[in-house]
VMD Tcl script that draws the C-alpha trace (Angstrom):
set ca {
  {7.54 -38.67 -5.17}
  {6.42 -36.69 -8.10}
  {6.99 -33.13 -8.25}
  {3.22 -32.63 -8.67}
  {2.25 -34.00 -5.22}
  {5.06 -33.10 -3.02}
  {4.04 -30.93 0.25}
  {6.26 -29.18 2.55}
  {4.71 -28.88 6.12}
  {5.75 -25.95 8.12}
  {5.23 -25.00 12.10}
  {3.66 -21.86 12.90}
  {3.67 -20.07 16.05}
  {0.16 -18.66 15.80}
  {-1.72 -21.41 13.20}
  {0.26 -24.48 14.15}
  {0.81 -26.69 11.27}
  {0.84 -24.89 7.70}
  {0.54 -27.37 4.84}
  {2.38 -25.74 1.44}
  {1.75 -27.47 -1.73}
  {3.60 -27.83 -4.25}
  {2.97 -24.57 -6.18}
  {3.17 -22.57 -2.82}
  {6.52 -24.04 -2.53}
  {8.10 -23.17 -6.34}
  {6.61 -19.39 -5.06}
  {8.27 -19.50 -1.46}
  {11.64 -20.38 -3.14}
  {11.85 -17.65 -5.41}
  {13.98 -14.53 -4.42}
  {11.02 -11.77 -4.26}
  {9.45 -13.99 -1.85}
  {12.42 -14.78 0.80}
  {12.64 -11.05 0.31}
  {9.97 -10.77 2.53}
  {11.95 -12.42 5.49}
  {13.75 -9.06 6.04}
  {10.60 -7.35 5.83}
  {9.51 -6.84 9.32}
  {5.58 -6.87 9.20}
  {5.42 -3.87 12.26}
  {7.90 -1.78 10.69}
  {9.88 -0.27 13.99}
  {7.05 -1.50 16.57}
  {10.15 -3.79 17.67}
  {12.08 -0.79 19.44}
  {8.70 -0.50 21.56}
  {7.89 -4.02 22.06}
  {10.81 -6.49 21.57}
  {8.58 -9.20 20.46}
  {7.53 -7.47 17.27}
  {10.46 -8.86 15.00}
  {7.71 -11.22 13.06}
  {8.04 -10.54 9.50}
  {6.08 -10.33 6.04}
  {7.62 -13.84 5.37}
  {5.03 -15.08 8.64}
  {2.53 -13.23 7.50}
  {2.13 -14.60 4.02}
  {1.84 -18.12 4.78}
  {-1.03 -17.30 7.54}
  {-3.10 -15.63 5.04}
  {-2.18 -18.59 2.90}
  {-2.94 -20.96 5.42}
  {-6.46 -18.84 6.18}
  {-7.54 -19.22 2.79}
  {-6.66 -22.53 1.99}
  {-9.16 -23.14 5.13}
  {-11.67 -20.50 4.34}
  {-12.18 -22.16 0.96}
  {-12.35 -25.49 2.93}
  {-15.44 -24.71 4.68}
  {-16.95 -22.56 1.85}
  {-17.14 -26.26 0.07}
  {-18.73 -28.08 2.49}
  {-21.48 -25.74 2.40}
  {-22.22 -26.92 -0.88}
  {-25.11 -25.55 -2.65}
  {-23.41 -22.95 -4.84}
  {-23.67 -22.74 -8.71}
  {-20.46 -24.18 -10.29}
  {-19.64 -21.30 -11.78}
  {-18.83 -19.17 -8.87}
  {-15.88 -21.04 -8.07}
  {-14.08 -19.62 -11.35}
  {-10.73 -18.86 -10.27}
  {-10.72 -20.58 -7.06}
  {-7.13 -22.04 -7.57}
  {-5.58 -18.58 -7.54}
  {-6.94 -17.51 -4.22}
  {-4.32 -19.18 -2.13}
  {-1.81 -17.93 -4.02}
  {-2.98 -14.30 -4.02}
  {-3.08 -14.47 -0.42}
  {0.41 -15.63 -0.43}
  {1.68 -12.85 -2.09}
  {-0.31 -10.06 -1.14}
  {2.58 -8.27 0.35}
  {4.74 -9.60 -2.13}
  {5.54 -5.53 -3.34}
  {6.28 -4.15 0.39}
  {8.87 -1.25 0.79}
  {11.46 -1.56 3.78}
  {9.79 -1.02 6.99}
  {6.42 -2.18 5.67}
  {3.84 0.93 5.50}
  {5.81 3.71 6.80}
  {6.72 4.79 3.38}
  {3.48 5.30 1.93}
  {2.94 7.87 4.16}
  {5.23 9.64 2.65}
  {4.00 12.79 -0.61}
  {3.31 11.12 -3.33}
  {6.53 12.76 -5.50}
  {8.77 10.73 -2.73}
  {7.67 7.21 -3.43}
  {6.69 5.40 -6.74}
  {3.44 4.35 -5.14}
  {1.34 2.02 -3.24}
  {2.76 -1.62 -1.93}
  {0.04 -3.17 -4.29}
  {0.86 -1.16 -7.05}
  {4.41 -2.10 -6.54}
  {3.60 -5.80 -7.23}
  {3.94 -5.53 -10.31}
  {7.36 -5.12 -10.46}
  {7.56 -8.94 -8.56}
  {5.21 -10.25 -11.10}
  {7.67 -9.08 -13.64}
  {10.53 -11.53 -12.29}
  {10.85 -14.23 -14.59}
  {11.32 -16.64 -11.23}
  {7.73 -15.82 -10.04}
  {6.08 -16.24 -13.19}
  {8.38 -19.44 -13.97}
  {6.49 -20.84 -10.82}
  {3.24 -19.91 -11.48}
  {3.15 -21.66 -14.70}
  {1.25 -24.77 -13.91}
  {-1.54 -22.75 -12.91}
  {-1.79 -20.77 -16.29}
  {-0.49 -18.42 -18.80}
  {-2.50 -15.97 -17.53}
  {-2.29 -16.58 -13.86}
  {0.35 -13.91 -12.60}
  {-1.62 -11.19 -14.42}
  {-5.39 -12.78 -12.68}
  {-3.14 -12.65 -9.01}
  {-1.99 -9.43 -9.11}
  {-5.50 -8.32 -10.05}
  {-6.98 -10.09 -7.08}
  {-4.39 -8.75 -4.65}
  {-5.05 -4.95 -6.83}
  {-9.25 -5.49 -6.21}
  {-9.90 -5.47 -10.00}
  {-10.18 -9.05 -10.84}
  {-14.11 -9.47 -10.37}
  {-14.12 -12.97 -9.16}
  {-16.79 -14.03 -6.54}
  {-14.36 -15.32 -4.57}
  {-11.97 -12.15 -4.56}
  {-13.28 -11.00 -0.88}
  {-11.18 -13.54 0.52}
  {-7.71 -10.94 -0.43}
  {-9.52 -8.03 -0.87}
  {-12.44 -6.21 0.85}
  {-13.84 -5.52 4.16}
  {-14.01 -8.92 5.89}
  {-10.19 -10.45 3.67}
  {-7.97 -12.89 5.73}
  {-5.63 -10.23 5.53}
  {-7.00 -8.58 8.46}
  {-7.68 -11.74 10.35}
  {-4.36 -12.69 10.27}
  {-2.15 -9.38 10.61}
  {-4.26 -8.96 14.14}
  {-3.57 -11.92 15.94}
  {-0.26 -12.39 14.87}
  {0.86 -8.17 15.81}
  {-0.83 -8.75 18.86}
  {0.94 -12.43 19.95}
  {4.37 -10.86 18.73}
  {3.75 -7.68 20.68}
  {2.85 -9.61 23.63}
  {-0.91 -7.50 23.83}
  {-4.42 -8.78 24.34}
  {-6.18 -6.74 21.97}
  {-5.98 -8.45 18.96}
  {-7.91 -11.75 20.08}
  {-10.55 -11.71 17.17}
  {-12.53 -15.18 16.95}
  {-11.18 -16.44 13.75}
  {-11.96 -19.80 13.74}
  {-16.13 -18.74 14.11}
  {-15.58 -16.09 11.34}
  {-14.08 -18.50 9.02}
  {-17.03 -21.06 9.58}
  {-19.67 -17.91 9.37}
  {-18.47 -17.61 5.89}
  {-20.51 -17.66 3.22}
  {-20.93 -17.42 -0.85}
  {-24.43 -14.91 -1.52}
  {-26.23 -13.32 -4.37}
  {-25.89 -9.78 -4.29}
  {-30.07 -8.54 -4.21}
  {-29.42 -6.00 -6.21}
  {-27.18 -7.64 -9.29}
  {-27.70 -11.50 -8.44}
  {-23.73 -11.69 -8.46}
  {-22.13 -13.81 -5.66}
  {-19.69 -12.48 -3.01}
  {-18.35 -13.67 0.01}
  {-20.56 -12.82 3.04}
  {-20.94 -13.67 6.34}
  {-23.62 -15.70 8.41}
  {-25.72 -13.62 10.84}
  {-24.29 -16.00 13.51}
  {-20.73 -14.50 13.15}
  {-21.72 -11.11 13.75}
  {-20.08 -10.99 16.73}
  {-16.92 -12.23 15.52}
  {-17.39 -9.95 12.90}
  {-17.57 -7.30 15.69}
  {-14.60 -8.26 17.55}
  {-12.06 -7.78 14.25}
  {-12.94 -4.44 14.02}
  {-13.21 -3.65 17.87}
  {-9.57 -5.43 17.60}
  {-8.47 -3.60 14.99}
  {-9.12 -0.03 16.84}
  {-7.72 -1.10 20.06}
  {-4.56 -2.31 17.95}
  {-4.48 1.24 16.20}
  {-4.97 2.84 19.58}
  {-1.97 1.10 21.77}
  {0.15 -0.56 19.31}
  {0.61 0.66 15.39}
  {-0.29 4.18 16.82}
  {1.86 4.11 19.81}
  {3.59 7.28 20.40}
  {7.21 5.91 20.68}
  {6.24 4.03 16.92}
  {5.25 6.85 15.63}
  {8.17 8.81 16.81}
  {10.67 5.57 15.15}
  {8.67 5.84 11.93}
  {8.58 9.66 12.24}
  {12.53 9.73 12.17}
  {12.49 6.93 9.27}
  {10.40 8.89 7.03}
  {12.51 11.86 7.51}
  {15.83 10.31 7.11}
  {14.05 8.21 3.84}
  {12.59 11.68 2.47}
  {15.64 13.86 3.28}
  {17.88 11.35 1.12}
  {15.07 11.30 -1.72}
  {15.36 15.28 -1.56}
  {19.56 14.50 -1.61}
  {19.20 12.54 -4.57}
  {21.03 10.09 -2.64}
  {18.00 7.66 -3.55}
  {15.65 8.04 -6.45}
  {12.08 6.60 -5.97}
  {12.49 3.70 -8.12}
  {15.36 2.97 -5.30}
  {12.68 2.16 -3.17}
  {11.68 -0.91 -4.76}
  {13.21 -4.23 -3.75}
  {15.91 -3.15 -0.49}
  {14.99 -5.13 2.41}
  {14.45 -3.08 5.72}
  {18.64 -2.86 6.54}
  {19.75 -2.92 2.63}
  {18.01 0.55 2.47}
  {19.16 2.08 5.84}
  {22.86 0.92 4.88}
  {22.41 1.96 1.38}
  {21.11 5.84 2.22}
  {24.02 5.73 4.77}
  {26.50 4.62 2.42}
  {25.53 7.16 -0.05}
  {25.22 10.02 2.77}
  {28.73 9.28 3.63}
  {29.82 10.38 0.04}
  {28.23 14.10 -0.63}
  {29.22 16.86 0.59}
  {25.75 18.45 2.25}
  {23.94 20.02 5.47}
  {21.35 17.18 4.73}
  {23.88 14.49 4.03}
  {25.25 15.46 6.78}
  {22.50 15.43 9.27}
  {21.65 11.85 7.48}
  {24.89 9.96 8.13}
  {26.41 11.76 11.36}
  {22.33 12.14 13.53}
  {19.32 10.58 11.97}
  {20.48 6.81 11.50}
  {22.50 6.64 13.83}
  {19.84 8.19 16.41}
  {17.62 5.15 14.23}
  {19.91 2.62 15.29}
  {20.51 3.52 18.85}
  {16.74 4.01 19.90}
  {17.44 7.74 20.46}
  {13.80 8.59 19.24}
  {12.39 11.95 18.78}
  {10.51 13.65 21.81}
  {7.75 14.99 22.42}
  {7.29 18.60 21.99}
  {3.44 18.73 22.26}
  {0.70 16.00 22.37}
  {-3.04 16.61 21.76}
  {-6.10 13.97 22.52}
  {-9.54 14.32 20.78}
  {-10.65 16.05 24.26}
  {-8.19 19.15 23.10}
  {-8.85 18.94 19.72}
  {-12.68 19.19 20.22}
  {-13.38 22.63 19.32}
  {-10.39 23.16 16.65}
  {-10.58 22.92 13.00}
  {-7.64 21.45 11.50}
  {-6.16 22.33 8.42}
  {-6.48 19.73 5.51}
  {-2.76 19.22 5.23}
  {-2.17 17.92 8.70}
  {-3.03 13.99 8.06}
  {-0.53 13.68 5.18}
  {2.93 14.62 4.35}
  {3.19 17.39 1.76}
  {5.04 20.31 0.82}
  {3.14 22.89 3.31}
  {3.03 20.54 5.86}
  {7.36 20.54 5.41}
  {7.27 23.96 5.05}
  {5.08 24.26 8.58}
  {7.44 21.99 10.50}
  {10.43 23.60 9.65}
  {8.87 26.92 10.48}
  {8.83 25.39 13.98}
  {12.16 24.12 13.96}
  {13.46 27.06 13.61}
  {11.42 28.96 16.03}
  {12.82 26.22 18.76}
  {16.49 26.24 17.45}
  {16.25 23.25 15.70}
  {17.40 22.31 12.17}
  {15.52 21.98 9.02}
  {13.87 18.54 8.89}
  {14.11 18.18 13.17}
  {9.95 18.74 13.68}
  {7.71 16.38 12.47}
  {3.57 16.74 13.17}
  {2.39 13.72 13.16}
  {-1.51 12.96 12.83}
  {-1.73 9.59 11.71}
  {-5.08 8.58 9.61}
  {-7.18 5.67 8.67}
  {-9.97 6.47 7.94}
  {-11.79 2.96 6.91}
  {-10.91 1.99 10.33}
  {-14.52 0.31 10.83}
  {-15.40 0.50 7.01}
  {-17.70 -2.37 6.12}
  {-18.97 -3.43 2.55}
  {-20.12 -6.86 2.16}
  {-23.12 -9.23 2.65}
  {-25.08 -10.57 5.66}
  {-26.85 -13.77 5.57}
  {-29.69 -12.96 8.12}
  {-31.49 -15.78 10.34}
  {-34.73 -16.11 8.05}
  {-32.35 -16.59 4.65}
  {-32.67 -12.78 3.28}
  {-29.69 -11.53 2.55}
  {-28.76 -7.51 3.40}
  {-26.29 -5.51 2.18}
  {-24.23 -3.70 5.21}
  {-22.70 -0.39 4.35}
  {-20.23 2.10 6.56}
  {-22.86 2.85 9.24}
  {-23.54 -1.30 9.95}
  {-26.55 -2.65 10.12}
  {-29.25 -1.47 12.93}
  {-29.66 -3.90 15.72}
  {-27.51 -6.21 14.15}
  {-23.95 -5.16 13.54}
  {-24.08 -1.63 15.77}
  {-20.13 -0.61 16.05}
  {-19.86 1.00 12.61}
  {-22.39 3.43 14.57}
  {-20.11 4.58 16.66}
  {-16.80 4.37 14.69}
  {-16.86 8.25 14.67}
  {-16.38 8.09 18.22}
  {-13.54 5.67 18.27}
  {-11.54 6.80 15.81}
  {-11.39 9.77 16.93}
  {-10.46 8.93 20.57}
  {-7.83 6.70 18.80}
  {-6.28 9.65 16.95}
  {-3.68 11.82 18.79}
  {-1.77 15.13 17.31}
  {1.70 14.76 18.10}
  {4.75 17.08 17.90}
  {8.03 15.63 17.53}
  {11.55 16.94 17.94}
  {15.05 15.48 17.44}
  {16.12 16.88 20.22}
  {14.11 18.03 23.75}
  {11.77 20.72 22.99}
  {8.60 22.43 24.31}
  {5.80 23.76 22.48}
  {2.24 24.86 23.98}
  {-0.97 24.42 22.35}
  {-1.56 27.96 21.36}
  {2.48 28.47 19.98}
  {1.34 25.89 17.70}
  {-1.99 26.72 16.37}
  {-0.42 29.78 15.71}
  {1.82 28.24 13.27}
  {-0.47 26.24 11.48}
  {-3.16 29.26 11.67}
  {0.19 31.29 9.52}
}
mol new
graphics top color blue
foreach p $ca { graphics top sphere $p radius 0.5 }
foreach p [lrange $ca 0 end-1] q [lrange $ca 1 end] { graphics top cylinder $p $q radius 0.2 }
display resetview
């Protein structure tokens, strides 16, 4: 069989049946993508639920298999001027590699300040897109292909088609859902994919006449359940305080050896998920520091035996109702450090053994794209939905900030009432 036509069938828990071709396959071979097998796609979700071991690997060929299907029924639907197809052959493979440029541990680093960590995991394709491999197999599809991918997966390749990996209503999301929530053993990640696929559709935007991908009026309520998913996922699984304690401990044992110059940001780039851990250990083991120390001899091995953080203090939306919080506190940064270690050492801890965690994500419910309506108009729907039609953006307020919880971690049982800290951050 010629190299040309030759298809490699693979069995999926979640999709069933994924058919690569034969491009997909030259990509799948190449070392930046196996990388992506010791990626796991939850981070440290496993030490909470066992299930969650899936990886980036898994992920990537859904979204590839999502697209090669979206585009399917986008087709059949026929009635679309030729040229808004331009650059329909690279969607698939976009999707494939979206992730392609993930650090260890998936997102847990790019939480960290911005002097810790090179930057973004898209921005960090690039360096993938660089290996000769890659671009070796994605040379049948163009000379200028690898550059037209990594825009896609970046958002600045202005192709009709480029909602499909990037934007409000991308496979992406589709995909990560179910699959986190079968691995993790949850119900809340059902969303009706199979009905939002076939409520798909290619629309003139009113305003410029240039086609996007939209959705059918007749999905709306698919539409609805992804994002209703997507905060009860955020709420009881990615936000779950035992892996946000894990990833708490990860980012401080990952920032502490940055601050060691035991790892230089660049470093970050490329290890897999226990090539980085072993690495920062390894290096810890050979300098003569109080934060090598605490590295090598506490934090990874406290990592590696599930001894998580505790927690100090814990605050729901009720208590936080009538208190404005500082700026700082949804990010790492210097005063935030300087804030936590304050703490630490009014409980007798050590430098680096408080972390406040108040995770954010904001776009939670953010919506930009375009609604086919019953009639044939076609409507724009923005952050706050669309009235009577698509409702839950309305309330997102209210969600996401029920789904947001204030959390005070220590390495070691601590303590701490409301008013000791809101004194601290009040300084």
């Amino acid at each position: 069989m010629a190299a040309t036509t030759r298809f490699r069938v693979i069995r999926d828990p979640l999709w069933d049946t994924i058919r690569l071709d034969s491009t997909a396959i030259r990509i799948i071979d190449t070392a930046a993508f196996q990388r992506l097998r010791y990626i796991r796609q939850l981070g440290l979700a496993h030490l909470v639920y066992p299930g969650a071991t899936h990886t980036r690997f898994d992920h990537a060929l859904g979204v590839y298999h999502l697209a090669q299907t979206a585009l399917r029924f986008l087709r059949e639907r026929g009635r679309i001027p030729s040229e808004v197809w331009e650059g329909e052959k690279l969607v698939p493979y976009a999707a494939l590699l979206h992730d392609i440029g993930h650090y260890a541990f998936s997102h847990a680093l790019e939480e960290l300040e911005p002097e810790r960590i090179p930057g973004s995991h898209e921005a960090m394709s690039a360096r993938f897109f660089e290996s000769p491999e890659l671009r070796e197999a994605l040379e049948p599809l163009g000379p200028d292909a690898g550059d037209r991918i990594y825009g896609l997966i970046r958002g600045t390749e202005r192709l009709p088609l480029r909602g499909l990996v990037s934007g409000s209503l991308d496979l992406d999301k589709m995909e990560y859902l179910r699959r986190d929530a079968r691995f993790c053993g949850v119900p809340y990640g059902e969303v009706d994919v199979d009905r939002l696929l076939q409520g798909l559709v290619l629309l003139p935007d009113p305003e410029s006449g240039e086609y996007e991908v939209g959705v059918h009026e007749k999905a709306v309520a698919s539409l609805e359940s992804l994002l209703f998913a997507k905060y009860q996922m955020f709420r009881n699984v990615y936000w779950h305080h035992g892996v946000r304690a894990a990833t708490a401990l990860y980012k401080r044992i990952v920032e502490e050896a940055v601050k060691e110059g035991l790892v230089k940001p660049p470093d970050l780039i490329g290890p897999t998920d226990e090539e980085l851990l072993y690495e920062i250990g390894r290096r810890a083991g050979l300098l003569q520091t109080e934060g090598a120390e605490r590295i090598v001899t506490r934090w990874l091995p406290a990592l590696r035996n599930r001894r998580l953080p505790k927690r100090a203090l814990e605050l729901t939306a009720a208590d936080l109702a009538e208190v404005r919080m500082p700026a700082w506190i949804g990010s790492d940064s210097a005063e935030k450090r300087r804030i936590e270690d304050d703490l630490a050492r009014d409980l007798a801890l050590e430098p680096g053994e408080v972390v406040v965690d108040y995770p954010a994500k904001e776009a939670m419910f953010g919506l930009n794209l375009l609604l086919e309506r019953r009639n044939g108009s076609v409507a724009r729907v923005g952050a706050r939905g669309l009235p009577g039609v698509i409702d839950l953006p309305t309330v997102a307020e209210g969600l996401y900030r029920t789904a947001r919880v204030l959390r005070v971690f220590t390495f070691r049982r601590r303590e701490m009432s409301p008013s000791q800290f809101f004194k601290a951050v009040a300084g």
